[in-house]
N, C-alpha and C positions, 0 to 999 in steps of 0.2 A: 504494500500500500504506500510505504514512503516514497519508494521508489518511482513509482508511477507519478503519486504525487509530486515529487522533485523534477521529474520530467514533465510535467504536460506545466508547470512553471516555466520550465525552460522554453516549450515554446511557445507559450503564451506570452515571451516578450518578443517583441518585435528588433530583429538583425538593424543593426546599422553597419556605415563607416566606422572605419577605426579612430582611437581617441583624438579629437583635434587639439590643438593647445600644446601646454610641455608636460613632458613627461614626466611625472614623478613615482613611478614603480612601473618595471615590465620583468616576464620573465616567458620563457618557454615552457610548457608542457607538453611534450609529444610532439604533436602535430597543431596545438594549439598554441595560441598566446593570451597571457594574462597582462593590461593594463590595468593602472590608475593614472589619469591623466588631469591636469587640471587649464582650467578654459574661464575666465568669465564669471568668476565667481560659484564658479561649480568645480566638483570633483565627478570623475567619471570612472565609473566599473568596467570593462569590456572583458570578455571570456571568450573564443573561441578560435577556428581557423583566421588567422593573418588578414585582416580587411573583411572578414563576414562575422562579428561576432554573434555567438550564441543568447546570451548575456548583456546586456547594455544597463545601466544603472548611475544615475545622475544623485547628487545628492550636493546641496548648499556646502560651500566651507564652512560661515558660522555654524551648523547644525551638526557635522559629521562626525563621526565618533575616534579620534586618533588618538593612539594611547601612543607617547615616546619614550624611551629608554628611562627608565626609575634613576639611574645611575649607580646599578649594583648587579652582581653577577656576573659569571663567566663568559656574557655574550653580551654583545651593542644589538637590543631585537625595537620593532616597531612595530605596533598594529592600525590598520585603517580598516570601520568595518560601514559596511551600507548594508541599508534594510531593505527587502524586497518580500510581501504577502506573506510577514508569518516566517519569515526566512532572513536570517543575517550572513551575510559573507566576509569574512573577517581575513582581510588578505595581510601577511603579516613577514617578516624578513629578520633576518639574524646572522651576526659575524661572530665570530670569536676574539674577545679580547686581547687574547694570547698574542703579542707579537713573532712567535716564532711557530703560530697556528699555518697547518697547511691546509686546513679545509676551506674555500671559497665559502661569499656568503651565500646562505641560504635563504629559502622562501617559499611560498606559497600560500593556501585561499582554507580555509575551514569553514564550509557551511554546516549554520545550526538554526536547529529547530526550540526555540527558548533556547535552553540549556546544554541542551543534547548535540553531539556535534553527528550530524547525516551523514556527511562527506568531507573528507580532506584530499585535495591535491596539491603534490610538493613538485618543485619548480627543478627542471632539469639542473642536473650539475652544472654550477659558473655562468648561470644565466640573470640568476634574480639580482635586482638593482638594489639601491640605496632608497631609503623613504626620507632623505636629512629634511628635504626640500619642506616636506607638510610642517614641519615646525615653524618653517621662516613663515611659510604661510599664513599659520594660524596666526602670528606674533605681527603680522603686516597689518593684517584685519584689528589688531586692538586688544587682541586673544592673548591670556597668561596661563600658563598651564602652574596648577592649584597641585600638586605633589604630595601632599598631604590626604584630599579628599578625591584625587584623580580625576579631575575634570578641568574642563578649559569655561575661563570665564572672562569677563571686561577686568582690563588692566586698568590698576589705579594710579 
């Protein structure tokens, strides 16, 4: 039932072009590609074959849900996640702090159902980008990220 369900979602959205604007997260999967692109005051989802996505999902800067590196732990990670019917897609990226680390960074997309994660796809080896960009972002718009209670809110 998920499954059907998770699919007749997927094409119940409507293909576009690929992300306009710049880039701020891409990576490979398969034969597919995963963007976040931002345009205009928007941030943009895209999922699928190279210029036909599956997926397309638009969502405000001021609204979107970007969590940035706490500043702890063995990895530099970021998440950006957009809402879609009942469904979050939580695209997320991770390096290793280690300066003498040899793994590339990593990434990819967690869909969840509430709580429950449906689906995770991980991002081919040495593909997935940086997310630095969404911070300047948020901090361009007015935005302070709250550390304490993990939310972004108007700077004073």
């Amino acid at each position: 039932m998920r499954a059907t369900l998770f699919l007749a979602l997927l094409a119940a959205t409507p293909a576009h072009a690929a992300c306009q604007g710049d880039e701020a997260f891409s990576c490979q999967i398969g034969a597919k590609t995963l963007e976040v692109c931002y345009w205009k005051g928007m941030l943009t989802y895209a999922y699928g074959p190279e210029g036909k996505p599956e997926l397309f999902l638009n969502e405000r800067l001021e609204t979107v849900a970007f969590t940035p590196w706490p500043g702890i732990g063995s990895s530099l990670w970021e998440t950006v996640a957009f809402q879609n019917v009942g469904y979050t897609y939580e695209v997320w990226t991770s390096v290793e702090r280690d300066p003498e680390a040899t793994e590339p960074r990593s990434g990819g997309v967690r869909v969840l159902q509430g709580d429950a994660t449906v689906a995770e796809l991980t991002c081919d080896r040495g593909t997935a980008t940086s997310m630095d960009g969404l911070y300047d972002l948020k901090a361009g718009i007015g935005q302070c990220w709250d550390l304490e209670n993990q939310t972004w809110g108007l700077c004073n």
